[in-house]
C-alpha positions as protocol buffer text, in pm:
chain_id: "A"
residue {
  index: 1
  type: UNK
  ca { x: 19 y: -4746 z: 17748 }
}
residue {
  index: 2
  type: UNK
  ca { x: -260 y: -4804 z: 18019 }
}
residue {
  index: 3
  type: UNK
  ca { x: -531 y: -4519 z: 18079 }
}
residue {
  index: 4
  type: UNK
  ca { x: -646 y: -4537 z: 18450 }
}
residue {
  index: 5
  type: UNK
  ca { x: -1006 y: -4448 z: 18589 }
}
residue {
  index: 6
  type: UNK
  ca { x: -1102 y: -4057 z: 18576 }
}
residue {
  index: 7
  type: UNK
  ca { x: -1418 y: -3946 z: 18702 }
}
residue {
  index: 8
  type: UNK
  ca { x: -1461 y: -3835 z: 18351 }
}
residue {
  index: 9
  type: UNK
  ca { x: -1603 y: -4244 z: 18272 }
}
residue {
  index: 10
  type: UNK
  ca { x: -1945 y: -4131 z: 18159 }
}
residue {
  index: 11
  type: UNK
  ca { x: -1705 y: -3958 z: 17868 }
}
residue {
  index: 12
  type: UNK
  ca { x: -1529 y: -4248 z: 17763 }
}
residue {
  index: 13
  type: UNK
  ca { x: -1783 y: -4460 z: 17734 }
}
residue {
  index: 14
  type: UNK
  ca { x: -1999 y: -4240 z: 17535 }
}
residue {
  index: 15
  type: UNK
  ca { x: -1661 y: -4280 z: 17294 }
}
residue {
  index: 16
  type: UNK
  ca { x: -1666 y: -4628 z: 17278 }
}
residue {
  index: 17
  type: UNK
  ca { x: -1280 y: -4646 z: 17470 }
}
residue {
  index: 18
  type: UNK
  ca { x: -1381 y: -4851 z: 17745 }
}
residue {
  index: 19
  type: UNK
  ca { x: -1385 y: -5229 z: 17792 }
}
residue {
  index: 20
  type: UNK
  ca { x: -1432 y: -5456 z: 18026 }
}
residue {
  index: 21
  type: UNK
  ca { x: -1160 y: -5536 z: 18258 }
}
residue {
  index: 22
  type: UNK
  ca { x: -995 y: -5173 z: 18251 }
}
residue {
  index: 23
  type: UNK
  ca { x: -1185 y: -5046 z: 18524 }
}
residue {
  index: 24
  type: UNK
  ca { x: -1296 y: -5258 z: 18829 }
}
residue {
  index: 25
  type: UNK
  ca { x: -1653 y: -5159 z: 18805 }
}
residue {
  index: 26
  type: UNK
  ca { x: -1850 y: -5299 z: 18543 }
}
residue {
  index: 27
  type: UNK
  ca { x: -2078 y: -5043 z: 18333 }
}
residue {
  index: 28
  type: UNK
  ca { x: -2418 y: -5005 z: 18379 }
}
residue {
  index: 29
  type: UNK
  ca { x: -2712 y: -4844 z: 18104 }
}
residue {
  index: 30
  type: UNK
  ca { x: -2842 y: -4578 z: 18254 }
}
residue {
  index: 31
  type: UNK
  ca { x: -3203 y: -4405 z: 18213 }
}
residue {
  index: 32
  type: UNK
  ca { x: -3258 y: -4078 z: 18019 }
}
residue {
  index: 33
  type: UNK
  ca { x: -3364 y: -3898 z: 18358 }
}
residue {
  index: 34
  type: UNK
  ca { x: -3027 y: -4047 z: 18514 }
}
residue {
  index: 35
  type: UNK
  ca { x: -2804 y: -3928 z: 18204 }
}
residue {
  index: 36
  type: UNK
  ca { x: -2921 y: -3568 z: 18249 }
}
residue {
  index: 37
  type: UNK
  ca { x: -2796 y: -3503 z: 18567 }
}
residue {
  index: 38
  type: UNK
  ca { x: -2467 y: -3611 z: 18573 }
}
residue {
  index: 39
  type: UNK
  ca { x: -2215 y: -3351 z: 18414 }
}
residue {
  index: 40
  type: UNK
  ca { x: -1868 y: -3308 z: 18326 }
}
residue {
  index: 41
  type: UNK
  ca { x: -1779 y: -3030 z: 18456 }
}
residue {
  index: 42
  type: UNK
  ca { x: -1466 y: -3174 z: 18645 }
}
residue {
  index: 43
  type: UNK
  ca { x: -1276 y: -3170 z: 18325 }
}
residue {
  index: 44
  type: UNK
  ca { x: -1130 y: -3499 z: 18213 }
}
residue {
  index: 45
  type: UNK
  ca { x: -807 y: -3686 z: 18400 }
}
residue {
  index: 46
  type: UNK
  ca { x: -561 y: -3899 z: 18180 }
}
residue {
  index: 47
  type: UNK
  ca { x: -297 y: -4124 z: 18335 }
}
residue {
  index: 48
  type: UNK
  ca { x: -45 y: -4267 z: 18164 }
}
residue {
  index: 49
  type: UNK
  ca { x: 211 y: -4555 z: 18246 }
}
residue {
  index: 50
  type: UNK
  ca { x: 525 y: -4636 z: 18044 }
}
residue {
  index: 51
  type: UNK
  ca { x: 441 y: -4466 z: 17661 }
}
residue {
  index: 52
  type: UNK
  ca { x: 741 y: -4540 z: 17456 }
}
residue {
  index: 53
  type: UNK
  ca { x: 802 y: -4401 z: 17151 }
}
residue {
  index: 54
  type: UNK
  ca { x: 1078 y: -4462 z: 16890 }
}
residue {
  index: 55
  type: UNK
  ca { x: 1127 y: -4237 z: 16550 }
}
residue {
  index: 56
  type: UNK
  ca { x: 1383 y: -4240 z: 16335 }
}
residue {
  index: 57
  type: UNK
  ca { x: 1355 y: -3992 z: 15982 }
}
residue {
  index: 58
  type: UNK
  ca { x: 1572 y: -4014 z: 15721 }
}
residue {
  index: 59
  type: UNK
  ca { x: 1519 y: -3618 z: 15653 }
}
residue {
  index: 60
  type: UNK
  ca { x: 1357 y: -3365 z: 15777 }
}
residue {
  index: 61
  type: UNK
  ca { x: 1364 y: -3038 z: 15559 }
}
residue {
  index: 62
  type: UNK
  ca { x: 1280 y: -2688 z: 15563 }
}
residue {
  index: 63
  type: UNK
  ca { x: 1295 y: -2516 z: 15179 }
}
residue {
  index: 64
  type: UNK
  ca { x: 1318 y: -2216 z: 15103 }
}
residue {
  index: 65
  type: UNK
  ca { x: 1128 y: -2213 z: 14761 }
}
residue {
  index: 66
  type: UNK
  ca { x: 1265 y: -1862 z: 14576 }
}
residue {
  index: 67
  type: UNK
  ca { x: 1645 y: -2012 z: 14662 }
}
residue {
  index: 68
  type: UNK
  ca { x: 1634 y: -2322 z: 14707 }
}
residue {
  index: 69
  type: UNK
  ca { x: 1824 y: -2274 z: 15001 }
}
residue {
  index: 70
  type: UNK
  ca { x: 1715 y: -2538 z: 15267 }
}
residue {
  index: 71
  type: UNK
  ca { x: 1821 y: -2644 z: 15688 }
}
residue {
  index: 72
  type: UNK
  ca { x: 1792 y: -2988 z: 15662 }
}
residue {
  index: 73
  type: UNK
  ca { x: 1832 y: -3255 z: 15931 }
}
residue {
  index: 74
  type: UNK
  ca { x: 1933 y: -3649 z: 15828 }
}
residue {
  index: 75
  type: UNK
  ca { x: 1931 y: -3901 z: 16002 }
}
residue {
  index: 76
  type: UNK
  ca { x: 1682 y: -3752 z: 16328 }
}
residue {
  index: 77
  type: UNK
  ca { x: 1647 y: -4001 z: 16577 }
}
residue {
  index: 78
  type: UNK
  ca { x: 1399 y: -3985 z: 16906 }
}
residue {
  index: 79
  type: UNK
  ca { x: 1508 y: -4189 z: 17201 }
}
residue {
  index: 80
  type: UNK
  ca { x: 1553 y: -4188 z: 17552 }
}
residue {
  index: 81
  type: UNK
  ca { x: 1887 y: -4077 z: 17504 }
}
residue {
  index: 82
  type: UNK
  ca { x: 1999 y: -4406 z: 17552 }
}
residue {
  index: 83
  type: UNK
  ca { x: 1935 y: -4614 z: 17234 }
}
residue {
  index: 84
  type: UNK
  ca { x: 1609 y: -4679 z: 17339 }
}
residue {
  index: 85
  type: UNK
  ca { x: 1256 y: -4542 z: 17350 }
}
residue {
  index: 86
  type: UNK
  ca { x: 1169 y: -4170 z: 17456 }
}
residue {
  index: 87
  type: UNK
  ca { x: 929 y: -4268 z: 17769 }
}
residue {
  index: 88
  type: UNK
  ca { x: 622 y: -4113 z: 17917 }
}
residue {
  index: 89
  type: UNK
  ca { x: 448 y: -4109 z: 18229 }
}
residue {
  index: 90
  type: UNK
  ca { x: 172 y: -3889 z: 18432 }
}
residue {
  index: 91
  type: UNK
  ca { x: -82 y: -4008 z: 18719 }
}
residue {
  index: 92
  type: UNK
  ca { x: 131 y: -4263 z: 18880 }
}
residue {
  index: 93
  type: UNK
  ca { x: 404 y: -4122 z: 19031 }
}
residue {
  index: 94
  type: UNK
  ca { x: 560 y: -3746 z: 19186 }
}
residue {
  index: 95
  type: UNK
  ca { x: 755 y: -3569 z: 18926 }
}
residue {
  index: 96
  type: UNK
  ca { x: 805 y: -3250 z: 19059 }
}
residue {
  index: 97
  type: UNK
  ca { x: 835 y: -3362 z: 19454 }
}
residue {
  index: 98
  type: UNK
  ca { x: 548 y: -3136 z: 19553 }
}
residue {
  index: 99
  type: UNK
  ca { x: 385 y: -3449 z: 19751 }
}
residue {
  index: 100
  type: UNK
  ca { x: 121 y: -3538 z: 19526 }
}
residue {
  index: 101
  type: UNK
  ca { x: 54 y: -3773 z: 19241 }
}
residue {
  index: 102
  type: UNK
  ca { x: -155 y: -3543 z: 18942 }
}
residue {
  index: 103
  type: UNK
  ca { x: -306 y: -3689 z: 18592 }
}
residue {
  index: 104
  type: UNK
  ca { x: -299 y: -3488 z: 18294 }
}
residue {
  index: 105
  type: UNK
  ca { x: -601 y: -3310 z: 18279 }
}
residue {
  index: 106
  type: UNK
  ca { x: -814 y: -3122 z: 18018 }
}
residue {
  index: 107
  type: UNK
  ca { x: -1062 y: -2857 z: 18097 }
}
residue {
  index: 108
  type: UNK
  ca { x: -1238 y: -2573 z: 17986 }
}
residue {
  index: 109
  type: UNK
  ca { x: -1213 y: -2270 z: 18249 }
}
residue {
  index: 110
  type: UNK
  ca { x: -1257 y: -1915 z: 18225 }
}
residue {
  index: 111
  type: UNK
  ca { x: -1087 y: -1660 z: 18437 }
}
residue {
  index: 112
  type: UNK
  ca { x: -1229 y: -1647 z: 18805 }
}
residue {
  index: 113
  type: UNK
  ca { x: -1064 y: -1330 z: 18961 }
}
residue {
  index: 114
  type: UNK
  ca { x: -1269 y: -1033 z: 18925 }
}
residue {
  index: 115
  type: UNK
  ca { x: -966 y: -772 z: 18957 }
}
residue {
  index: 116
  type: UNK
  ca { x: -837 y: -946 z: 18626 }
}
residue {
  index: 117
  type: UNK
  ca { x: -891 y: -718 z: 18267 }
}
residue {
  index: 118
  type: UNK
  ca { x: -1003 y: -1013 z: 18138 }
}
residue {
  index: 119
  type: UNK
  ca { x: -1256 y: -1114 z: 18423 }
}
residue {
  index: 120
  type: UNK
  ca { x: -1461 y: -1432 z: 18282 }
}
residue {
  index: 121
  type: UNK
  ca { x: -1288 y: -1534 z: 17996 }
}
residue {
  index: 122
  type: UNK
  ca { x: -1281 y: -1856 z: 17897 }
}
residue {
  index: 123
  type: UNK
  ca { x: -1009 y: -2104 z: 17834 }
}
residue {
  index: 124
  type: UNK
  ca { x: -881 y: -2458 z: 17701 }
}
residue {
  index: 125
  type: UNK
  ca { x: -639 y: -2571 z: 17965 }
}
residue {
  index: 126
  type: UNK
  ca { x: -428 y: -2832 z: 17958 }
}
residue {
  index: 127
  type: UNK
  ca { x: -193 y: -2934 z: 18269 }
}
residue {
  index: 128
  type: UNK
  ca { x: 77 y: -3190 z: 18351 }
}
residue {
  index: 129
  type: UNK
  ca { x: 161 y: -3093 z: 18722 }
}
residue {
  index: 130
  type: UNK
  ca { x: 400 y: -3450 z: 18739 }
}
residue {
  index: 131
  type: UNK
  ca { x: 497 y: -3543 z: 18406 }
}
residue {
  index: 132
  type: UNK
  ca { x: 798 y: -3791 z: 18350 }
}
residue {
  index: 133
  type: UNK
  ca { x: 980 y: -3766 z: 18037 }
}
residue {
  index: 134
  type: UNK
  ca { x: 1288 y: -3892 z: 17884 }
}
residue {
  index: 135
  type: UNK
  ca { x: 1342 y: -3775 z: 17572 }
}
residue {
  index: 136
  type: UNK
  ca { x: 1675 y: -3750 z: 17345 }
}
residue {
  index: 137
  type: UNK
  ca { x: 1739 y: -3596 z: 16977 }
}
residue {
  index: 138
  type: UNK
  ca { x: 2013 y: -3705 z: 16773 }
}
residue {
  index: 139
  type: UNK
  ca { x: 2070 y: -3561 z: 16439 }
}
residue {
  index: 140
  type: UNK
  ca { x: 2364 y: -3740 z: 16274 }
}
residue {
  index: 141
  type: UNK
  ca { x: 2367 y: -3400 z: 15991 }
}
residue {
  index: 142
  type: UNK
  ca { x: 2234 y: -3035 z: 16037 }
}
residue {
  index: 143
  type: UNK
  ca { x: 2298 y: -2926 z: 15679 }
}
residue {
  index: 144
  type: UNK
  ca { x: 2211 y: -2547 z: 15623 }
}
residue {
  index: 145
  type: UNK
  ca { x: 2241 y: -2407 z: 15245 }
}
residue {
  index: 146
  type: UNK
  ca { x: 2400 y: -2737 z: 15106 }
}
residue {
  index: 147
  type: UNK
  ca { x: 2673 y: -2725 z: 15415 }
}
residue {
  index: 148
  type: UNK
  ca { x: 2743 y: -2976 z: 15644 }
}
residue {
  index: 149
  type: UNK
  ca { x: 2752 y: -2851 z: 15993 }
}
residue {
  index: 150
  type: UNK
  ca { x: 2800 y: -3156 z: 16198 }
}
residue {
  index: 151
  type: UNK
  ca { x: 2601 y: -3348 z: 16431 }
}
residue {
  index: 152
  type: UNK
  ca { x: 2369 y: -3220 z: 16666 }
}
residue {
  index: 153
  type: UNK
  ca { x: 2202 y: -3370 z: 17031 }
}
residue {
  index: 154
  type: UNK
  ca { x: 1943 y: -3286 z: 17269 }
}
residue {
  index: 155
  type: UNK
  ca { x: 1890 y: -3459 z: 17570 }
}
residue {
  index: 156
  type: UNK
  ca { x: 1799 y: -3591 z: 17812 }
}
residue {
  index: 157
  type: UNK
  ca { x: 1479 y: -3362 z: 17810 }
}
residue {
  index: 158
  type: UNK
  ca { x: 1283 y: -3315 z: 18109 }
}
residue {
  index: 159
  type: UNK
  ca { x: 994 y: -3154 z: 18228 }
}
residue {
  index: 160
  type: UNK
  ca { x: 835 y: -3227 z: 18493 }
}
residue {
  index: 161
  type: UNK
  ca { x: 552 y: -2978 z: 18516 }
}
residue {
  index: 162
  type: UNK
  ca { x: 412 y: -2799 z: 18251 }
}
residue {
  index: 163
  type: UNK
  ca { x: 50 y: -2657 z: 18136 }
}
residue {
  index: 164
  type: UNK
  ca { x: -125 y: -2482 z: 17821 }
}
residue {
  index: 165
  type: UNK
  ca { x: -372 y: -2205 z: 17823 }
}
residue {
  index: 166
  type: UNK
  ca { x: -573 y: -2135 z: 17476 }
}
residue {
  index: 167
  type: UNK
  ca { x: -796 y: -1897 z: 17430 }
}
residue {
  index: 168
  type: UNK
  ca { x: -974 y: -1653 z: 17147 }
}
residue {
  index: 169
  type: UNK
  ca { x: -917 y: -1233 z: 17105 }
}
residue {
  index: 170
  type: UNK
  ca { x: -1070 y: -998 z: 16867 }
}
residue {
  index: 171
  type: UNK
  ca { x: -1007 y: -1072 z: 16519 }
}
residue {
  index: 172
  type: UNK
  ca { x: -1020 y: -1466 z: 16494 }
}
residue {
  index: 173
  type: UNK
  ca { x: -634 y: -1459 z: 16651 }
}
residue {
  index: 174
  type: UNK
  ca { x: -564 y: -1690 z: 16992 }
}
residue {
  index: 175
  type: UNK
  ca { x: -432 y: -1604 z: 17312 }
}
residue {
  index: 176
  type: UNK
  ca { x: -206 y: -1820 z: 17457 }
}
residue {
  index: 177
  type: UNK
  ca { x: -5 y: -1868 z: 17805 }
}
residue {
  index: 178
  type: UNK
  ca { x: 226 y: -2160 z: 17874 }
}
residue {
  index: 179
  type: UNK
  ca { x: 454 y: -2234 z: 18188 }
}
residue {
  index: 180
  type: UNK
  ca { x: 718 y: -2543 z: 18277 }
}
residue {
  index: 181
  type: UNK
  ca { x: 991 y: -2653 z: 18454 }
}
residue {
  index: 182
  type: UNK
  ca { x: 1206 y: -2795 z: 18151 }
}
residue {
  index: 183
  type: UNK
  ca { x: 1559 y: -2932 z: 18240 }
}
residue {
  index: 184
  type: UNK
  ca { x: 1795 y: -3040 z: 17965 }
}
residue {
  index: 185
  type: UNK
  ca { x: 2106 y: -3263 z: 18029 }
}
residue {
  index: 186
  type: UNK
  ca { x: 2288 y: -3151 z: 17742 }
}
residue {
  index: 187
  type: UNK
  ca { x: 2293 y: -2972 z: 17388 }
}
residue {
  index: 188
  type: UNK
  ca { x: 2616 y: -3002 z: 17188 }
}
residue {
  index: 189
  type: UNK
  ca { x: 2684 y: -2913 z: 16814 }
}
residue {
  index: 190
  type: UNK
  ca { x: 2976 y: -3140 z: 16679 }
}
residue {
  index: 191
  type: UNK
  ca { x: 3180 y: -3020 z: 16404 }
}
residue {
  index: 192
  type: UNK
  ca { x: 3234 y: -3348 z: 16180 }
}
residue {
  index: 193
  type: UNK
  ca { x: 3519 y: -3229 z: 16029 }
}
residue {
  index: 194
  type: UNK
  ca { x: 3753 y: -3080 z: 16312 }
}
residue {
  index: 195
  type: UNK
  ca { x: 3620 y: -3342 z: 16555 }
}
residue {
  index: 196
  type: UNK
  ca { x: 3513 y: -3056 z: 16801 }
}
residue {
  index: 197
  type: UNK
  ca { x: 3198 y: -2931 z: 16944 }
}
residue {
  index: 198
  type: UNK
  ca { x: 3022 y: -2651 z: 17128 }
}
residue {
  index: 199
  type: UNK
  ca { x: 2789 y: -2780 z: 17432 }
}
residue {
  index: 200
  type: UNK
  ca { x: 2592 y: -2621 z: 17700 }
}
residue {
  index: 201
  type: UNK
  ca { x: 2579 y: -2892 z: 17958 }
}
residue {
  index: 202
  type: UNK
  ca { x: 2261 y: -2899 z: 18258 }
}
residue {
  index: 203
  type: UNK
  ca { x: 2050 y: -2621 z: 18125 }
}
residue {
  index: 204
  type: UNK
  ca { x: 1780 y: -2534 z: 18343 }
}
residue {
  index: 205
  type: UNK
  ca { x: 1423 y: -2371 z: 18306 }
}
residue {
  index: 206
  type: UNK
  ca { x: 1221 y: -2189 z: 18570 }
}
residue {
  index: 207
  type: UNK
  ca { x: 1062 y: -1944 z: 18792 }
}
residue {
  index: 208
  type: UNK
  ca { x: 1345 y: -1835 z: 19032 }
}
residue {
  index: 209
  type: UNK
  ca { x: 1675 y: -2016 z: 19189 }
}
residue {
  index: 210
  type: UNK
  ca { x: 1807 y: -1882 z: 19474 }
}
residue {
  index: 211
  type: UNK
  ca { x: 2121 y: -2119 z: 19480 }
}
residue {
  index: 212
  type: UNK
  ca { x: 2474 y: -1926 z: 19412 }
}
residue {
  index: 213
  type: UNK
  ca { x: 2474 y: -1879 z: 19057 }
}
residue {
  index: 214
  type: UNK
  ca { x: 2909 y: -1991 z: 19015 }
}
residue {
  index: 215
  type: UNK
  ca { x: 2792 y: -2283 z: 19202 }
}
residue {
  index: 216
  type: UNK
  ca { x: 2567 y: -2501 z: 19043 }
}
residue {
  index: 217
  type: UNK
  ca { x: 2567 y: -2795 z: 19339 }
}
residue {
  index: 218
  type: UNK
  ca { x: 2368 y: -2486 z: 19532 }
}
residue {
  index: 219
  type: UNK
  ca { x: 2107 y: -2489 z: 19249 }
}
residue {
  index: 220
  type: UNK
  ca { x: 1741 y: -2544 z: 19268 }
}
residue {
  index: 221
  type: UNK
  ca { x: 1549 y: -2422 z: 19003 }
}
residue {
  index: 222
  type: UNK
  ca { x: 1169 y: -2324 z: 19178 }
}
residue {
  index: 223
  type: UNK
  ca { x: 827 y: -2307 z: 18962 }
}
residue {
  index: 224
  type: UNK
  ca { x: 750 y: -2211 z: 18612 }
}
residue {
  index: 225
  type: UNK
  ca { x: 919 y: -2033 z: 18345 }
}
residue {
  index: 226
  type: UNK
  ca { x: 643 y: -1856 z: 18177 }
}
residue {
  index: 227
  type: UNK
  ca { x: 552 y: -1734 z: 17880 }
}
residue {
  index: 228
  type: UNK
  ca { x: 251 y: -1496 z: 17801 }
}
residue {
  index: 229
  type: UNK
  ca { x: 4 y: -1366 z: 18122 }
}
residue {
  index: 230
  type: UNK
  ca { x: -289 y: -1412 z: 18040 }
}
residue {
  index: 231
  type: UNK
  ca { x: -488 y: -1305 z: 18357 }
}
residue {
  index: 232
  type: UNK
  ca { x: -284 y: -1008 z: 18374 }
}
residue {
  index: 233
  type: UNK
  ca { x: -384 y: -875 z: 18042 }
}
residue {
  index: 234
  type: UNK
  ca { x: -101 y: -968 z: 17871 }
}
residue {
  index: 235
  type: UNK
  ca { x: -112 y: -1306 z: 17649 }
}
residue {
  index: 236
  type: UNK
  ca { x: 166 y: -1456 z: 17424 }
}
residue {
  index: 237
  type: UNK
  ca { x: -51 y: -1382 z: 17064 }
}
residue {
  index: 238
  type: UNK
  ca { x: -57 y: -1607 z: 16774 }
}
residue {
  index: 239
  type: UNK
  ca { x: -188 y: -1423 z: 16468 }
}
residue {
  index: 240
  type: UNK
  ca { x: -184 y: -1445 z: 16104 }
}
residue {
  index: 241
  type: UNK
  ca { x: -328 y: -1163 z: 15848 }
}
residue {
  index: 242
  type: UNK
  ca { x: -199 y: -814 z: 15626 }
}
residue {
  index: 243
  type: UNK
  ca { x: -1 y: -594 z: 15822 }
}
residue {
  index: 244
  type: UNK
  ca { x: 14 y: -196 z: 15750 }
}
residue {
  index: 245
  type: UNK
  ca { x: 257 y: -254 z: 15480 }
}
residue {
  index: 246
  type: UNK
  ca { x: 19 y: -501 z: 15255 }
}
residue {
  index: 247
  type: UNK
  ca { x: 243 y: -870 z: 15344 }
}
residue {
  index: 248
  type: UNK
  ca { x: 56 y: -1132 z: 15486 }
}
residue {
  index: 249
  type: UNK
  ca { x: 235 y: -1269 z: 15788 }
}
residue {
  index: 250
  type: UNK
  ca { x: 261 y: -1440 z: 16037 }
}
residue {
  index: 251
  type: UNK
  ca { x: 276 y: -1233 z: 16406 }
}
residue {
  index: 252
  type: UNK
  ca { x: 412 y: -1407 z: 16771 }
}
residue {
  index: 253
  type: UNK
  ca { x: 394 y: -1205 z: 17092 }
}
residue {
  index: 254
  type: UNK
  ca { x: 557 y: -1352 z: 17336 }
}
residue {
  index: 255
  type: UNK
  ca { x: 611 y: -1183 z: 17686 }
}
residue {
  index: 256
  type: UNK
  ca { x: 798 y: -1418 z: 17894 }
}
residue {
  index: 257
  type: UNK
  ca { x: 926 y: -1426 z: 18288 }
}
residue {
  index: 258
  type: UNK
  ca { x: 1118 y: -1659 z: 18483 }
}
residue {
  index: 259
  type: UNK
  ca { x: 1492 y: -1813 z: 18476 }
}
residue {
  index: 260
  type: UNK
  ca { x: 1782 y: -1979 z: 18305 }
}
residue {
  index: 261
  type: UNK
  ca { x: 2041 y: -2135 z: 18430 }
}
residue {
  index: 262
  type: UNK
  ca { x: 2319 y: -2341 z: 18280 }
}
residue {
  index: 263
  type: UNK
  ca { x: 2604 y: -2561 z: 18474 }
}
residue {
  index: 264
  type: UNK
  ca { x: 2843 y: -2529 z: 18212 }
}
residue {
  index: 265
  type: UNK
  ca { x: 2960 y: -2387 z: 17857 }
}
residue {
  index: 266
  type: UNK
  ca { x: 3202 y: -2591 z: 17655 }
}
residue {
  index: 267
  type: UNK
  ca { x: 3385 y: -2455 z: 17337 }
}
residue {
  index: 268
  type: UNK
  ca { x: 3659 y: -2658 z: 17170 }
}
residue {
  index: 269
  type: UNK
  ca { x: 3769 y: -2836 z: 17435 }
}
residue {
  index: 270
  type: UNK
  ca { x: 3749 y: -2534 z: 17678 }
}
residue {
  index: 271
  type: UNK
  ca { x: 3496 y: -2522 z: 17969 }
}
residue {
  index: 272
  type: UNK
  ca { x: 3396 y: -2141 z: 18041 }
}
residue {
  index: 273
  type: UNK
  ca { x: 3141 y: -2233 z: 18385 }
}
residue {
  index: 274
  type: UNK
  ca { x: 2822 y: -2165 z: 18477 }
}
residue {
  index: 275
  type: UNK
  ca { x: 2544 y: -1937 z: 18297 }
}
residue {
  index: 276
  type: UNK
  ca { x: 2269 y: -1755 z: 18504 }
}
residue {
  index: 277
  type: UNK
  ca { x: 2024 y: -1538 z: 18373 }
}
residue {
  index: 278
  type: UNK
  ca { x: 1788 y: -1454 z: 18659 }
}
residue {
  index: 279
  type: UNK
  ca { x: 1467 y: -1333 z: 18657 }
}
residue {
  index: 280
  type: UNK
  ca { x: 1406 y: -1254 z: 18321 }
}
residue {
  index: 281
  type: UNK
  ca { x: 1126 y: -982 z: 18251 }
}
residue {
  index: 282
  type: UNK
  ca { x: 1011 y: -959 z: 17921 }
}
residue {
  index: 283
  type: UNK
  ca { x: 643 y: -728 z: 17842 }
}
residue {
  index: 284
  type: UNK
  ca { x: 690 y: -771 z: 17472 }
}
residue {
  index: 285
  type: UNK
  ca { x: 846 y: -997 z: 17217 }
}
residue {
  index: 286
  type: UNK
  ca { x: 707 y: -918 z: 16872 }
}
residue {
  index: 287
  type: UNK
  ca { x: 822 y: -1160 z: 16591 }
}
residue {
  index: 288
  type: UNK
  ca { x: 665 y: -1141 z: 16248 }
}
residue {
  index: 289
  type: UNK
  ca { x: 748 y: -1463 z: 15947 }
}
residue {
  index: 290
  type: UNK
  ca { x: 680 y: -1337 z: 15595 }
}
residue {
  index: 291
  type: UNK
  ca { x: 684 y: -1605 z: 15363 }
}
């Protein structure tokens, strides 16, 4: 992994992650009186070339401790879909074919539009605007309740725009918005045992497509499938704490817009076309986890 020059160097050298001959310039001390007027208010920039990354877990379970009951998956393996490493990329090359070249970036913003309910509120955001990603699960057995359901694959994954927004609410809860582009190649469930599967093959993630939905070579899937609005006054909600009925839980909100579009759905053997859900509208998607 190489991390180009931001204008965020001051930063990085305050943390000891620059050396010499990563940036062209070589650093300089600089005088109290010089150090106080520089500031970071342009955020920081990251660019990344080529991070590869291989796992490979021998389990992975989730218990369920008054049963015993457990989803398990063995043998979970992240690649690039191809036998080799998942692979990462921002700042040095157009992902989304908007024209321009963008780092990942990390600021803290607050909301600028006075017309907003939540004029002035301030935010951790995080944004990939051309992110490259190829990314592939393989699961070689999704057991659920000692049962073997087969094998299971995700991928290739892509998403080539996406960004975060965190912020606080009343009550020590957070507030949360997040919007991509996310494209999937394919996700199939393989029964071991009749040597069949069920697969939904080029799934799609966004704003809007105005292509023919029963004919996917028309398709192009336009901006960011969203969830939570955080300007608007709605937020996706993460909280945890007693409800009226005296359980501690967990509590999602999730209000969600955009798109989903999928080329085709595959069921033993038989190919049922193309999937469009347009224009999705959700205000309010309330999901509580006792444990």
């Amino acid at each position: 992994m190489k991390i180009f020059c931001a204008h965020t160097l001051a930063f990085w050298a305050m943390l000891g992650l620059l050396w010499p001959g990563l940036c062209p310039a070589d650093l300089q001390p600089l005088a109290n009186a010089d150090l106080a007027s520089i500031s970071g208010a342009g955020g920081l920039s990251i660019g990344i070339e080529e991070l590869s990354l291989f796992v490979h877990t021998g389990a992975f379970s989730y218990t369920d401790t008054d049963t015993g009951n457990a989803l398990t998956l063995e043998d979970l393996t992240i690649t690039n879909g191809d036998l080799r490493p998942a692979t990462f990329a921002a700042g040095d090359r157009d992902v989304n074919g908007d024209g321009l070249i963008s780092p990942l970036t990390f600021d803290i913003t607050t909301i600028t539009d006075p017309a907003s309910p939540v004029y002035g509120k301030a935010l951790v955001l995080l944004e990939a605007l051309d992110w490259f990603q190829e990314v592939g699960l393989h699961v070689e057995t999704l057991r659920f309740c000692g049962e073997d359901l087969g094998s299971l694959d995700i991928g290739v994954i892509h998403r080539p725009s996406f960004y975060w927004m965190l912020g606080a609410h009343e009550g020590g809860g957070i507030d949360w918005e997040y919007g991509t582009r996310l494209s999937i190649d394919t996700l199939r469930l393989t029964y071991n045992e009749l040597n069949d599967s069920l697969a939904a093959n080029g799934i799609h993630f966004g704003l809007h497509d105005a292509g023919d939905p029963a004919d996917p070579a028309t398709w192009l899937m336009t901006g960011l499938f969203q969830i939570g609005a955080i300007a608007e006054g709605n937020p996706a909600t993460f909280d945890v704490g007693q409800g009226e009925d005296g359980m501690v839980a967990v509590t999602l909100n999730m209000p969600m817009r955009g798109s989903l579009r999928v080329e085709s759905l595959q069921w033993g053997g038989t190919d049922f076309g193309p999937l469009a859900i347009d224009d999705i509208q959700v205000h309010r998607l309330t999901v509580r986890l006792i444990p």
